[in-house]
SEFIZA-3560 file (N, C-alpha, C; in Angstrom, 3 decimals):
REM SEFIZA-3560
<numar><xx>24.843</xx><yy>-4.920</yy><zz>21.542</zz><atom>N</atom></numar>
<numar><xx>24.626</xx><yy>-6.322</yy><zz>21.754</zz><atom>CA</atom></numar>
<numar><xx>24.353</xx><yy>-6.598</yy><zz>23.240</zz><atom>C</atom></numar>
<numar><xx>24.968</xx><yy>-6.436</yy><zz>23.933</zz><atom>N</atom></numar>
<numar><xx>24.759</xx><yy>-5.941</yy><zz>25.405</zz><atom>CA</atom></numar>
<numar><xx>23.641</xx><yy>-5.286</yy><zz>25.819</zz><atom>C</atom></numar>
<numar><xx>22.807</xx><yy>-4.439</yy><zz>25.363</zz><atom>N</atom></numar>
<numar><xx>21.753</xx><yy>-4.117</yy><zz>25.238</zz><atom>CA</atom></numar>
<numar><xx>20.568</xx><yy>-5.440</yy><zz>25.295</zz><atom>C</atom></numar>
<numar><xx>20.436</xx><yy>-6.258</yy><zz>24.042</zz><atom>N</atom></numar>
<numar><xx>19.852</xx><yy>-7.184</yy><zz>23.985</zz><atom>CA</atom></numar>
<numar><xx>19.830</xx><yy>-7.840</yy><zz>24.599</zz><atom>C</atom></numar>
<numar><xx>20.885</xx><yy>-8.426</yy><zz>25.196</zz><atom>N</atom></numar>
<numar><xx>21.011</xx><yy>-9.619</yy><zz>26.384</zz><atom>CA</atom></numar>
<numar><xx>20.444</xx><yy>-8.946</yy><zz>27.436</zz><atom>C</atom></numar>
<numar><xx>20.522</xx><yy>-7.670</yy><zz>28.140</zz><atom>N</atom></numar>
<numar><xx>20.102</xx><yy>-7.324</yy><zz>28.904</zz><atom>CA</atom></numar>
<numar><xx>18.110</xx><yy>-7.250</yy><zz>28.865</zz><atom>C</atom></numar>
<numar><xx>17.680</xx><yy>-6.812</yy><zz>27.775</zz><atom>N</atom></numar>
<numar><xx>16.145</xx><yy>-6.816</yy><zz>27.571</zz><atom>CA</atom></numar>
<numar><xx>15.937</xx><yy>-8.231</yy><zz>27.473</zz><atom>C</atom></numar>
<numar><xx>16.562</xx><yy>-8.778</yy><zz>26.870</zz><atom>N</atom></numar>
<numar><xx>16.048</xx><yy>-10.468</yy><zz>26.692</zz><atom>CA</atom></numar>
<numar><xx>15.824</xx><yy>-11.472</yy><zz>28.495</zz><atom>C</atom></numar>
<numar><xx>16.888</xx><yy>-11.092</yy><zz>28.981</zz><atom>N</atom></numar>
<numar><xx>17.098</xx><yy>-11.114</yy><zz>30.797</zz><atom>CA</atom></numar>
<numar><xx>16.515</xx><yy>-10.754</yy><zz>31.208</zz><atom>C</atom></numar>
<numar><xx>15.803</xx><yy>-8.998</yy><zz>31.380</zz><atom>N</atom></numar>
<numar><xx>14.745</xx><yy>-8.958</yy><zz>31.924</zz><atom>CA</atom></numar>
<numar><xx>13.099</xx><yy>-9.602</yy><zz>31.636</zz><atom>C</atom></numar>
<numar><xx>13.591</xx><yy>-9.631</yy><zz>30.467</zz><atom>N</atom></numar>
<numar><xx>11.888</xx><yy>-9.994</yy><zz>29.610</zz><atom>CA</atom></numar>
<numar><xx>11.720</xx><yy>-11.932</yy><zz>30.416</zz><atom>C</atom></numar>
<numar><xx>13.222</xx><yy>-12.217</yy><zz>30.610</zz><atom>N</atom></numar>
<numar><xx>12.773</xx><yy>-13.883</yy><zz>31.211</zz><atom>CA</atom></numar>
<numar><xx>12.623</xx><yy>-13.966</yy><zz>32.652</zz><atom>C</atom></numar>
<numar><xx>13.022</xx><yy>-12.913</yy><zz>33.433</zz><atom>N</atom></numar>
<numar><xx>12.884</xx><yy>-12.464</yy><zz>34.842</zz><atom>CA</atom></numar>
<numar><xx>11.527</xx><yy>-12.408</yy><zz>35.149</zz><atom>C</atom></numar>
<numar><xx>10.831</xx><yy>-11.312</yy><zz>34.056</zz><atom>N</atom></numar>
<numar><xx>9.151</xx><yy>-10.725</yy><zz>34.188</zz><atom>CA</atom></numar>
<numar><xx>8.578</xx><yy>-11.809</yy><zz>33.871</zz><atom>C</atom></numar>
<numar><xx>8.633</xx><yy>-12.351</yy><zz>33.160</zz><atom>N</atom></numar>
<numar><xx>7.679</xx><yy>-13.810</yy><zz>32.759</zz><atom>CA</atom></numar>
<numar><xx>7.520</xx><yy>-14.664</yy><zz>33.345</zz><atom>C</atom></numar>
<numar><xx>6.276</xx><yy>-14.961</yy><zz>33.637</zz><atom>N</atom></numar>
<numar><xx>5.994</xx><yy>-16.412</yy><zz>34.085</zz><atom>CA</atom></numar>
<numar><xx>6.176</xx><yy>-17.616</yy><zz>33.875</zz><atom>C</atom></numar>
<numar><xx>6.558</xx><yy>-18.750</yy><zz>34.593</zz><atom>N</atom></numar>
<numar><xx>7.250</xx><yy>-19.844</yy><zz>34.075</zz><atom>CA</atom></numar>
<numar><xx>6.171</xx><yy>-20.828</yy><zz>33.357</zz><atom>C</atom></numar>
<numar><xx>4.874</xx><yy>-21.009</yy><zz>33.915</zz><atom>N</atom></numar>
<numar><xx>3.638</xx><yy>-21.203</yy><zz>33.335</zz><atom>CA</atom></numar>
<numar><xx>2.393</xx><yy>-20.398</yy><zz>33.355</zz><atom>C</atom></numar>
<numar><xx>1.743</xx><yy>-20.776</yy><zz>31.933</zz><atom>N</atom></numar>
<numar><xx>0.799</xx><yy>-19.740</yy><zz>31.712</zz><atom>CA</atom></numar>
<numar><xx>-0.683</xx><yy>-20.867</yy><zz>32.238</zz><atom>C</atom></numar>
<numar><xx>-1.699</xx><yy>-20.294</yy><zz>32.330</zz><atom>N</atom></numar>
<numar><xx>-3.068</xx><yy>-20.941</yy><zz>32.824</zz><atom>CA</atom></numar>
<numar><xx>-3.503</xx><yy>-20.400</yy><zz>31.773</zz><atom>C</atom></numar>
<numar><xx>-3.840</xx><yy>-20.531</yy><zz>31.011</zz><atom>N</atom></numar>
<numar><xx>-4.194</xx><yy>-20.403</yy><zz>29.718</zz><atom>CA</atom></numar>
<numar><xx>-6.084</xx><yy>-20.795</yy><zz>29.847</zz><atom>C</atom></numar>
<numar><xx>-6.805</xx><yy>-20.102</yy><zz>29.083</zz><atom>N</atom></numar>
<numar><xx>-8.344</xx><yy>-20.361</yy><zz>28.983</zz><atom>CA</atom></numar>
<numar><xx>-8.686</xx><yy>-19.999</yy><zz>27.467</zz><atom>C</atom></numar>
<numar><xx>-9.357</xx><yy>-20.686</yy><zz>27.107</zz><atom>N</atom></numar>
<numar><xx>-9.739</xx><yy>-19.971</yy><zz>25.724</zz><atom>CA</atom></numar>
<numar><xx>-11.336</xx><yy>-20.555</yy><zz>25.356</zz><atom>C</atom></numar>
<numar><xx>-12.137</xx><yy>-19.909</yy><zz>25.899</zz><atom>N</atom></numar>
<numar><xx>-13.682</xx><yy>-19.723</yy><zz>25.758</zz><atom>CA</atom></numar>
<numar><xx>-14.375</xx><yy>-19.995</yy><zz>24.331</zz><atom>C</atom></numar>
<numar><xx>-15.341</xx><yy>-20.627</yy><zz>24.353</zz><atom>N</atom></numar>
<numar><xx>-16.053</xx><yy>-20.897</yy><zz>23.159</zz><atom>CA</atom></numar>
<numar><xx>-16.232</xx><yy>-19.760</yy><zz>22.060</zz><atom>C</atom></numar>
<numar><xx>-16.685</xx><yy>-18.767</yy><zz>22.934</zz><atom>N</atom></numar>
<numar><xx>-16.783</xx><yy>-17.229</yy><zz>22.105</zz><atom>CA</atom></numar>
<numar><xx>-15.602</xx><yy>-17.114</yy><zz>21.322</zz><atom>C</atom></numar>
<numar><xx>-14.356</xx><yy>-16.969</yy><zz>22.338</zz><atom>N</atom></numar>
<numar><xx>-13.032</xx><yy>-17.092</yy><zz>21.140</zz><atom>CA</atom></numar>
<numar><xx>-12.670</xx><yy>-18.099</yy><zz>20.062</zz><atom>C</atom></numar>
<numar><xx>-13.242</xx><yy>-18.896</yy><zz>20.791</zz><atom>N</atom></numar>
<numar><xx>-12.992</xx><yy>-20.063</yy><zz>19.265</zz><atom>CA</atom></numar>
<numar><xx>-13.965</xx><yy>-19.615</yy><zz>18.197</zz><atom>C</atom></numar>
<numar><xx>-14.847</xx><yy>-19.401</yy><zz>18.205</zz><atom>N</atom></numar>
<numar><xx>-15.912</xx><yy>-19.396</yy><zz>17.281</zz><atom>CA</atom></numar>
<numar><xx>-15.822</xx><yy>-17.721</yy><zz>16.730</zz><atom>C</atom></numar>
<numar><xx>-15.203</xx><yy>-17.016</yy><zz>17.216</zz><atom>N</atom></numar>
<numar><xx>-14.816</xx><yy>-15.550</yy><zz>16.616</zz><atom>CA</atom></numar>
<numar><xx>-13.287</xx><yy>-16.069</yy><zz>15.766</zz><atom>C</atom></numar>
<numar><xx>-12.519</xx><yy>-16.770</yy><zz>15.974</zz><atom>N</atom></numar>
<numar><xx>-10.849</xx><yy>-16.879</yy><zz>15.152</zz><atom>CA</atom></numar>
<numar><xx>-11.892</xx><yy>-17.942</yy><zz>14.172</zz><atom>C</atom></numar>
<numar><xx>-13.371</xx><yy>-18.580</yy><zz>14.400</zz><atom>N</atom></numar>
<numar><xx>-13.104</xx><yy>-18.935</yy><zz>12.807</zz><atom>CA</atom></numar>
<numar><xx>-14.269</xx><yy>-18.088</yy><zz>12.374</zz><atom>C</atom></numar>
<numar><xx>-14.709</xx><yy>-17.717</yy><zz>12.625</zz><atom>N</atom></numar>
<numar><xx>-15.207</xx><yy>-16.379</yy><zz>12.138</zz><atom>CA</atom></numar>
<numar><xx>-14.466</xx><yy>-15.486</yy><zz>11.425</zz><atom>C</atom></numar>
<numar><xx>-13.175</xx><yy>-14.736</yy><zz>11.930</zz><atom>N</atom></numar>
<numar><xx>-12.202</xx><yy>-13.891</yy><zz>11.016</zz><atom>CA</atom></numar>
<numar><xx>-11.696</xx><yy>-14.999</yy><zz>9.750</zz><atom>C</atom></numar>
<numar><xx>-11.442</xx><yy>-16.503</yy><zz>10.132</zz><atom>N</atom></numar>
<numar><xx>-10.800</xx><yy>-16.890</yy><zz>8.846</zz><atom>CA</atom></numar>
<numar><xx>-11.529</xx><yy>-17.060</yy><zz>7.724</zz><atom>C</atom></numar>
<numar><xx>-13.250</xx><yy>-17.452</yy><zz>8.169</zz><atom>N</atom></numar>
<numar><xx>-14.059</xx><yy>-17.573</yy><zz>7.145</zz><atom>CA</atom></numar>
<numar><xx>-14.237</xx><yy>-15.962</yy><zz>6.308</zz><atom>C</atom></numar>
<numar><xx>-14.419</xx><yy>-15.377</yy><zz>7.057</zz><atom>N</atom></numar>
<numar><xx>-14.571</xx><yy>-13.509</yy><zz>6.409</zz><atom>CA</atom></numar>
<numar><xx>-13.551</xx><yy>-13.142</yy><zz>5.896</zz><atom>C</atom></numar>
<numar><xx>-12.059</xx><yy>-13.774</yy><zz>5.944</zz><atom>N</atom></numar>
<numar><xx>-10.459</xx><yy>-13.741</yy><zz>5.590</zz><atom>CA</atom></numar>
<numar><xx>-10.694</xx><yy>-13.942</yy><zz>3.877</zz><atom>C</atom></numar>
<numar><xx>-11.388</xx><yy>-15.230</yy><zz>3.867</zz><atom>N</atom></numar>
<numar><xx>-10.739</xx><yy>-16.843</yy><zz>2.943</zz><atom>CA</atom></numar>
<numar><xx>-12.381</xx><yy>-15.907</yy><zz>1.775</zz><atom>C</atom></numar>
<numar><xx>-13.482</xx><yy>-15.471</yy><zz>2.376</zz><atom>N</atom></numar>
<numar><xx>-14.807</xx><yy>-15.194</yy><zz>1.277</zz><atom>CA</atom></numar>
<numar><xx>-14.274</xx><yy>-13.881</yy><zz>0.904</zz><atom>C</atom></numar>
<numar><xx>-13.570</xx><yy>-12.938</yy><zz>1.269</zz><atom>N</atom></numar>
<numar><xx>-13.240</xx><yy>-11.293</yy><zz>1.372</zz><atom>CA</atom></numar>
<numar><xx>-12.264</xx><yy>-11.569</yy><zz>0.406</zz><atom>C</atom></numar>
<numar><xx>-11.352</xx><yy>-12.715</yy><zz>0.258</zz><atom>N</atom></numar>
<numar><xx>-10.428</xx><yy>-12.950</yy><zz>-0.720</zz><atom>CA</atom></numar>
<numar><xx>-10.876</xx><yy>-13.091</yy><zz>-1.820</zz><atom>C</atom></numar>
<numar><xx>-11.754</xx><yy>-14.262</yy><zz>-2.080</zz><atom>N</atom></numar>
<numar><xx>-12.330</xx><yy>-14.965</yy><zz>-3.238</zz><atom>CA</atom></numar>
<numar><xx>-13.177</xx><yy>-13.638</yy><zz>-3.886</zz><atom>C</atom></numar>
<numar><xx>-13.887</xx><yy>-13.015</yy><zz>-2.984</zz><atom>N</atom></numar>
<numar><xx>-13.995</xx><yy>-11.653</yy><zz>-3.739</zz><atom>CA</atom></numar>
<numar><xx>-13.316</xx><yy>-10.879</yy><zz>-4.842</zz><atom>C</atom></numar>
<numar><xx>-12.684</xx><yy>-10.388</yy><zz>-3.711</zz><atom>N</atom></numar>
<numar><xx>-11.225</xx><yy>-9.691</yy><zz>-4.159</zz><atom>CA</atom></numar>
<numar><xx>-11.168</xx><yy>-10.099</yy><zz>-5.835</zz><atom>C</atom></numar>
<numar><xx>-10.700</xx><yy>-11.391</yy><zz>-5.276</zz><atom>N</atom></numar>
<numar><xx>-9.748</xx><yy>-11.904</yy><zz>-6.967</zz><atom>CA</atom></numar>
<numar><xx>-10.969</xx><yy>-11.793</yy><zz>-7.855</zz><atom>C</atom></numar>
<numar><xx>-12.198</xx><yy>-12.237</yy><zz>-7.144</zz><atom>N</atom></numar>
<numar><xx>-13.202</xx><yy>-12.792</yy><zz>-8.658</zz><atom>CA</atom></numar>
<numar><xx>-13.378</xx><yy>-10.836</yy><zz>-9.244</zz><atom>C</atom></numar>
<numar><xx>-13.218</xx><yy>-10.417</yy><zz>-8.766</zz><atom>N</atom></numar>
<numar><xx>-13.693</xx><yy>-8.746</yy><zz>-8.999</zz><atom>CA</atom></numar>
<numar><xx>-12.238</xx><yy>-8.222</yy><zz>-9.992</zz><atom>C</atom></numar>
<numar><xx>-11.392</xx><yy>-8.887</yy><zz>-9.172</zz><atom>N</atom></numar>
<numar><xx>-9.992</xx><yy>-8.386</yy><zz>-10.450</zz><atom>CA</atom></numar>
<numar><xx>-9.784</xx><yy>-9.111</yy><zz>-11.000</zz><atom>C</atom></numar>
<numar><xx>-10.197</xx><yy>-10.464</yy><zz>-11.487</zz><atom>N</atom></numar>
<numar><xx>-10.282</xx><yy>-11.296</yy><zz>-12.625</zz><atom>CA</atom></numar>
<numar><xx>-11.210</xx><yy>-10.617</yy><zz>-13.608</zz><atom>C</atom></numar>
<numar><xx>-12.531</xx><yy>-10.256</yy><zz>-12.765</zz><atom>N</atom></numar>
<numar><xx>-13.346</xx><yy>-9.882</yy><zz>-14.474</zz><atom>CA</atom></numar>
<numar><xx>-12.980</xx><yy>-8.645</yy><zz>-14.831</zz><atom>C</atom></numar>
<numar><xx>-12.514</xx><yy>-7.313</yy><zz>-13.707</zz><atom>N</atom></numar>
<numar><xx>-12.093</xx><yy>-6.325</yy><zz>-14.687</zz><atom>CA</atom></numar>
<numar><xx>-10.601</xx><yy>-6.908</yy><zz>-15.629</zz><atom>C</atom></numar>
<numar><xx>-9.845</xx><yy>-7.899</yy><zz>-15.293</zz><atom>N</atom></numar>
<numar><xx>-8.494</xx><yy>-7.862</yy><zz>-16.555</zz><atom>CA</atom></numar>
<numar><xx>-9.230</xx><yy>-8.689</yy><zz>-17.589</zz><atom>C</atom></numar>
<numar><xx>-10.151</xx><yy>-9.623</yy><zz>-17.368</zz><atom>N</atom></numar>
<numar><xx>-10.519</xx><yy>-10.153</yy><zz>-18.307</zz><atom>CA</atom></numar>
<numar><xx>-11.548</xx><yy>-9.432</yy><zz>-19.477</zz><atom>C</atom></numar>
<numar><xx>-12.191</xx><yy>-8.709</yy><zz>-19.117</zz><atom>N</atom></numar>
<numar><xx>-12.683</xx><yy>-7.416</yy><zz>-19.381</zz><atom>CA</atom></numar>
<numar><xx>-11.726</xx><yy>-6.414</yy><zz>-20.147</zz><atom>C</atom></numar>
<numar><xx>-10.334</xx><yy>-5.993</yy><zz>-19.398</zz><atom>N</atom></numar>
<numar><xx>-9.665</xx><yy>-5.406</yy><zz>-19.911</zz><atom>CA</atom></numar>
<numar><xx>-8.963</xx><yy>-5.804</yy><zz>-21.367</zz><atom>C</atom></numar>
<numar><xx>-8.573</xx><yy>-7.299</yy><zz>-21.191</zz><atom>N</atom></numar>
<numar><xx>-7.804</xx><yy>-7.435</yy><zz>-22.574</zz><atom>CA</atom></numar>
<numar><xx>-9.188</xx><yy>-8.399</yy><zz>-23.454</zz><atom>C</atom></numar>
<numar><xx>-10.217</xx><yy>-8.446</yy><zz>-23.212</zz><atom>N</atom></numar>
<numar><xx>-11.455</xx><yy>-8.555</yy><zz>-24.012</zz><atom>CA</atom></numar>
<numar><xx>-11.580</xx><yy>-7.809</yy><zz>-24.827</zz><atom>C</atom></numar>
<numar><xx>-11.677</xx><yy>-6.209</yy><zz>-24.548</zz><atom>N</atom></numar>
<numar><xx>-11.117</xx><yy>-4.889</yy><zz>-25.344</zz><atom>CA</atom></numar>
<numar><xx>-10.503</xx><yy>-4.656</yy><zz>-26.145</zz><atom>C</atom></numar>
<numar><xx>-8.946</xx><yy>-5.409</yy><zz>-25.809</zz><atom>N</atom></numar>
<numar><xx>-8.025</xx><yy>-4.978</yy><zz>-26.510</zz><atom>CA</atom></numar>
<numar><xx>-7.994</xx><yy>-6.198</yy><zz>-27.451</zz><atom>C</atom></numar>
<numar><xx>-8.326</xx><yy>-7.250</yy><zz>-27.619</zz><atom>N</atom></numar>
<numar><xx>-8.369</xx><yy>-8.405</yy><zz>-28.595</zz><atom>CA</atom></numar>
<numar><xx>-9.782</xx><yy>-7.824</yy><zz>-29.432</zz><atom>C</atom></numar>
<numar><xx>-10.718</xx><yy>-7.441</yy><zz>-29.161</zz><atom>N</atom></numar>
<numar><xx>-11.971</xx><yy>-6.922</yy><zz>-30.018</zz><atom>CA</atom></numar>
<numar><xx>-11.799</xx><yy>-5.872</yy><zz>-30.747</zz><atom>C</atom></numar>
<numar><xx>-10.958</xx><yy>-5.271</yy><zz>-30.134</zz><atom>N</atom></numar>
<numar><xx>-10.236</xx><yy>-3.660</yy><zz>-30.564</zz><atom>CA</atom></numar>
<numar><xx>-11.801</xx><yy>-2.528</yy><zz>-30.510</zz><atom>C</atom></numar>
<numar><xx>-12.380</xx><yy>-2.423</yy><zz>-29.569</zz><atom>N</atom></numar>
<numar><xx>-13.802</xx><yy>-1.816</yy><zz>-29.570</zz><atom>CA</atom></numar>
<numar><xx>-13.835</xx><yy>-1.716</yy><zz>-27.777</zz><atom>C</atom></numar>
<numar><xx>-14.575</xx><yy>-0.993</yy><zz>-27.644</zz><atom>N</atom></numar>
<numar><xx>-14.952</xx><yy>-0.297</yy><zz>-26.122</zz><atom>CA</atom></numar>
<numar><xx>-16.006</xx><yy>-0.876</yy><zz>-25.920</zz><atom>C</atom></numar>
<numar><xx>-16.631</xx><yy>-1.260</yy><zz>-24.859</zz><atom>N</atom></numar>
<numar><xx>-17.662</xx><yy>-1.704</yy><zz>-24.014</zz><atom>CA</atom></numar>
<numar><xx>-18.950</xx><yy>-0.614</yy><zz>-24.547</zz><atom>C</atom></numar>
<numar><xx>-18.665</xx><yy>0.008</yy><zz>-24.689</zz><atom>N</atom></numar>
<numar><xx>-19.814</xx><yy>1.276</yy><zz>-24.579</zz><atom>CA</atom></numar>
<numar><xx>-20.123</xx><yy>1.357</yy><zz>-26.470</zz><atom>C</atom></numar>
<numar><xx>-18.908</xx><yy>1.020</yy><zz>-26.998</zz><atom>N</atom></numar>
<numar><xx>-19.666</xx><yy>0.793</yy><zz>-28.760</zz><atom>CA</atom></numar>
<numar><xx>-20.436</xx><yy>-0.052</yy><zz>-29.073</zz><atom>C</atom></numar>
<numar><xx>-19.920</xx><yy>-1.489</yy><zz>-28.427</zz><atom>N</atom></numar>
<numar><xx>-20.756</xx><yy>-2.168</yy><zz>-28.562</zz><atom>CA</atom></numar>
<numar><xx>-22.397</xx><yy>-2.310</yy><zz>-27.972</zz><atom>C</atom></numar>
<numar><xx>-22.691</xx><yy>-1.910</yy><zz>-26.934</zz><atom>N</atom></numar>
<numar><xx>-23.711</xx><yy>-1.701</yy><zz>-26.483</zz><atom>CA</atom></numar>
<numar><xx>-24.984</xx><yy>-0.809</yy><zz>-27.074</zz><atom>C</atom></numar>
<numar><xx>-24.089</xx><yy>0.104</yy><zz>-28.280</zz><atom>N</atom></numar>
<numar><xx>-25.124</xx><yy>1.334</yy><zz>-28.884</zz><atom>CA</atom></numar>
<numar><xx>-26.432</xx><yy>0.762</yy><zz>-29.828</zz><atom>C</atom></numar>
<numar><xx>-25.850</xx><yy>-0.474</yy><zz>-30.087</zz><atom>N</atom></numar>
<numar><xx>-26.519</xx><yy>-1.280</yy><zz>-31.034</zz><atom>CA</atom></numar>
<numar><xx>-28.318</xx><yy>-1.475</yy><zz>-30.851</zz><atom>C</atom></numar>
//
């Protein structure tokens, strides 16, 4: 515990009391860049494992394979 207090003490020693902070157009427009590629990479995702389960128990309610039916 003593430990901690001691890293926490130094960590408020090393730190600056204010930051000057900048944050450039480029960065703004890259953080919504990752959320848009976040939020479409998702909707993916799910729509791709929605149709294989829906797919999957399509199967099992038809009681027939994808590939029998197609021989037709």
């Amino acid at each position: 515990m003593k430990f901690f207090f001691f890293l926490l003490a130094i960590v408020f020693l090393i730190a600056p009391l204010s930051a000057n902070a900048y944050i450039d157009p480029g960065t703004g427009s890259f953080i919504v860049q990752v959320i848009v590629a976040t939020v479409l990479g998702a909707v993916f995702y799910f729509k791709f494992f929605w149709r294989k389960m829906r797919n999957f128990f399509k199967q099992k309610i038809l009681g027939r394979k994808e590939d029998e039916s197609k021989k037709i």
